[in-house]
C-alpha positions as CSV (number, residue, x, y, z in Angstrom):
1,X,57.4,76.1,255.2
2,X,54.6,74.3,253.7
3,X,54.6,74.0,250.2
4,X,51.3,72.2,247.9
5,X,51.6,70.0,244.6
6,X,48.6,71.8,242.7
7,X,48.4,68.6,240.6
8,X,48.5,66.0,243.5
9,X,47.0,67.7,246.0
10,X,49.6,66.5,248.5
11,X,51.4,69.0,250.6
12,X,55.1,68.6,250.8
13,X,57.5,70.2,253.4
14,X,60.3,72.3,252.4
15,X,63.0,72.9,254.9
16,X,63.8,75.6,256.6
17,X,66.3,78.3,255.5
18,X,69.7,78.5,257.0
19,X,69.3,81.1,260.1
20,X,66.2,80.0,260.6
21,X,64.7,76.5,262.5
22,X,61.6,75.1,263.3
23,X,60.9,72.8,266.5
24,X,57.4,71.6,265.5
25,X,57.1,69.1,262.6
26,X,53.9,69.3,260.7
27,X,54.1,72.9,261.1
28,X,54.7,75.6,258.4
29,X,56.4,78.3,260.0
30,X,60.3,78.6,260.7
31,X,61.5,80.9,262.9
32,X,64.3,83.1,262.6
33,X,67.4,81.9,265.1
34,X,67.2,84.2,268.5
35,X,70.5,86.5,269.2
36,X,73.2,84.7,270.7
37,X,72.4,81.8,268.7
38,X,72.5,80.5,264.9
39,X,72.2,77.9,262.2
40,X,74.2,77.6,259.6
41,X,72.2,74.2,258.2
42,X,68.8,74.0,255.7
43,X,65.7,72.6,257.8
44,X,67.3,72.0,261.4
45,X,65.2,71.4,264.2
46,X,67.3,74.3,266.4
47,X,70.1,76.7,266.4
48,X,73.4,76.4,267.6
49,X,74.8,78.7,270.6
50,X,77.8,81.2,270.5
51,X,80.9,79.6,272.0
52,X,82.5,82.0,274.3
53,X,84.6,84.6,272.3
54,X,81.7,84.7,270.0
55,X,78.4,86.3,270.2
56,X,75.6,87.4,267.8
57,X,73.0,90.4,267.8
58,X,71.1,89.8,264.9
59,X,68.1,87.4,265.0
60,X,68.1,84.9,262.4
61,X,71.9,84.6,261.7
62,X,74.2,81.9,259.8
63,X,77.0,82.2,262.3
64,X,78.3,84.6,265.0
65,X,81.1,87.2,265.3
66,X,84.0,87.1,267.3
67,X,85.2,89.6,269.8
68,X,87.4,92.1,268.2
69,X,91.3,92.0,269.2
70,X,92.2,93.7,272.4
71,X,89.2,92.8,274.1
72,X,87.7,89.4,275.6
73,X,84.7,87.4,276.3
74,X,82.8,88.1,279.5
75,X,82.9,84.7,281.0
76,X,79.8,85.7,283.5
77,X,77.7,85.3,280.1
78,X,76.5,82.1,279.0
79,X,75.5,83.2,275.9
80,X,76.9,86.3,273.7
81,X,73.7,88.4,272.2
82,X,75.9,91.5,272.0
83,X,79.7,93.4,271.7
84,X,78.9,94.7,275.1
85,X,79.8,90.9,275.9
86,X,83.5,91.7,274.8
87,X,85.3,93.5,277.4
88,X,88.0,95.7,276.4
89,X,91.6,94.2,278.1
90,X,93.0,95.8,281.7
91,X,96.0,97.9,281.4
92,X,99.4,95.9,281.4
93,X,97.9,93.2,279.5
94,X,96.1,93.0,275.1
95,X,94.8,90.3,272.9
96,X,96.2,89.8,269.3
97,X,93.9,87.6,268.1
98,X,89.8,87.8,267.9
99,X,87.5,85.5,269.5
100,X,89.3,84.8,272.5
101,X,88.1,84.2,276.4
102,X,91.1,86.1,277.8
103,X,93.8,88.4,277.4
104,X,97.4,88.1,277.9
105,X,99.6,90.2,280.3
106,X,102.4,92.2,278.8
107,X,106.2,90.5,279.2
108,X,109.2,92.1,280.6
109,X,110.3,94.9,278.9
110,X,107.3,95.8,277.7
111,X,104.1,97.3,279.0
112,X,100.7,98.8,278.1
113,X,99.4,101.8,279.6
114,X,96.1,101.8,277.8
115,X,92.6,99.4,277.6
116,X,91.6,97.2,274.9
117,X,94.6,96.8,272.9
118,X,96.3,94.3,270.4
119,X,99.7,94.4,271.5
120,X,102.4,96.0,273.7
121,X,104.6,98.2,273.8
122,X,108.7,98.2,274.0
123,X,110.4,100.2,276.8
124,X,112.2,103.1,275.7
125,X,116.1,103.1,276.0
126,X,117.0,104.4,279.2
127,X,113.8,102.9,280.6
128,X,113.2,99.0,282.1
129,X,110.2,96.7,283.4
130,X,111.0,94.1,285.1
131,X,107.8,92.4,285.7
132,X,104.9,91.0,283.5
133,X,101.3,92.7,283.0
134,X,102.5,96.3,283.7
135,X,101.3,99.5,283.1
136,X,104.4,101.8,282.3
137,X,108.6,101.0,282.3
138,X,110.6,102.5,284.6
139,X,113.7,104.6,285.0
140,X,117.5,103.4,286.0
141,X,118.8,104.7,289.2
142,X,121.4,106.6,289.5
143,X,124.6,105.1,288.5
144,X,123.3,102.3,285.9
145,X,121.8,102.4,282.8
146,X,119.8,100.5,280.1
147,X,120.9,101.2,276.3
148,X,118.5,98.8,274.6
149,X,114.9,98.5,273.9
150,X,112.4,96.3,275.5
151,X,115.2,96.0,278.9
152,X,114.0,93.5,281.5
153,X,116.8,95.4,284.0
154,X,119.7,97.9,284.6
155,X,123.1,97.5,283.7
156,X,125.9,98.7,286.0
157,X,126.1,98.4,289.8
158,X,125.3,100.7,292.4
159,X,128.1,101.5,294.8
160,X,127.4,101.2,298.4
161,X,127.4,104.3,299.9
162,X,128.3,104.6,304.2
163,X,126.5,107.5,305.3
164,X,128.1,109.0,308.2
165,X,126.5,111.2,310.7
166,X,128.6,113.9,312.7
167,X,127.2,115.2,315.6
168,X,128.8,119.3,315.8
């Protein structure tokens, strides 16, 4: 912005607003930051880019906003100009915290059978998973049990059973 000392007749240079930069010196206009990128700084020369977990959809902007928890940065994108950038989580895994570039898979005992979420979720009593990043627990067979939540395996052994066949 160009700004004129009535008195002096000099001009003088003011800087450019935060969210805003201009490239050009000598010249009076600033331009506002472009989406996916901001300035948090009076009278730079260019705006910063959105790290990935990040992204912004508003032009002239001071910072940028972080994917929401349960989802994760699309790391095809170089440069986040929207939420659409923030991909909700796969089953069997979530994301607890915002701005991150990935999302976790869900631990034994545990499972998620939904997208996009925070956390997981304990299997029932009764019920096991013995894996990680799964999408639902499962059940004892017959002849063992599980009597506490979030079980990683049965308890109890299976007998072997001898099947005989008798020909009549």
């Amino acid at each position: 912005m160009l700004h004129r000392d009535t008195a002096n007749t000099n001009a003088t240079c003011a800087k450019c607003d935060i969210g805003f930069y201009n490239e050009e010196p000598g010249n009076e206009t600033c331009k506002d930051c472009p989406t996916g990128y901001y300035q948090n700084e009076y009278g730079e020369a260019y705006c910063f880019g959105c790290m990935p977990g990040k992204y912004q959809d508003q032009p002239g902007s001071i910072s940028c906003k972080r994917c929401s928890r349960g989802r994760t940065f699309n790391s095809s994108i170089t440069r986040g100009t929207s939420e659409i950038h923030c991909l909700a989580c796969d089953k069997g895994q979530y994301q607890q915290n915002e701005g991150k570039t990935f999302c976790l898979p869900c631990l034994t005992g545990r499972f998620q059978n939904q997208t996009g979420r925070s956390g997981c979720k304990d299997c029932s009593i009764g019920l096991y998973n013995d894996g990680t990043g799964k999408q639902e627990c499962k059940m004892c067979v017959t002849g063992q049990y599980q009597d506490e939540l979030k079980g990683s395996k049965c308890k109890g052994k299976v007998q072997n059973m001898i099947v005989k066949f008798c020909h009549t």
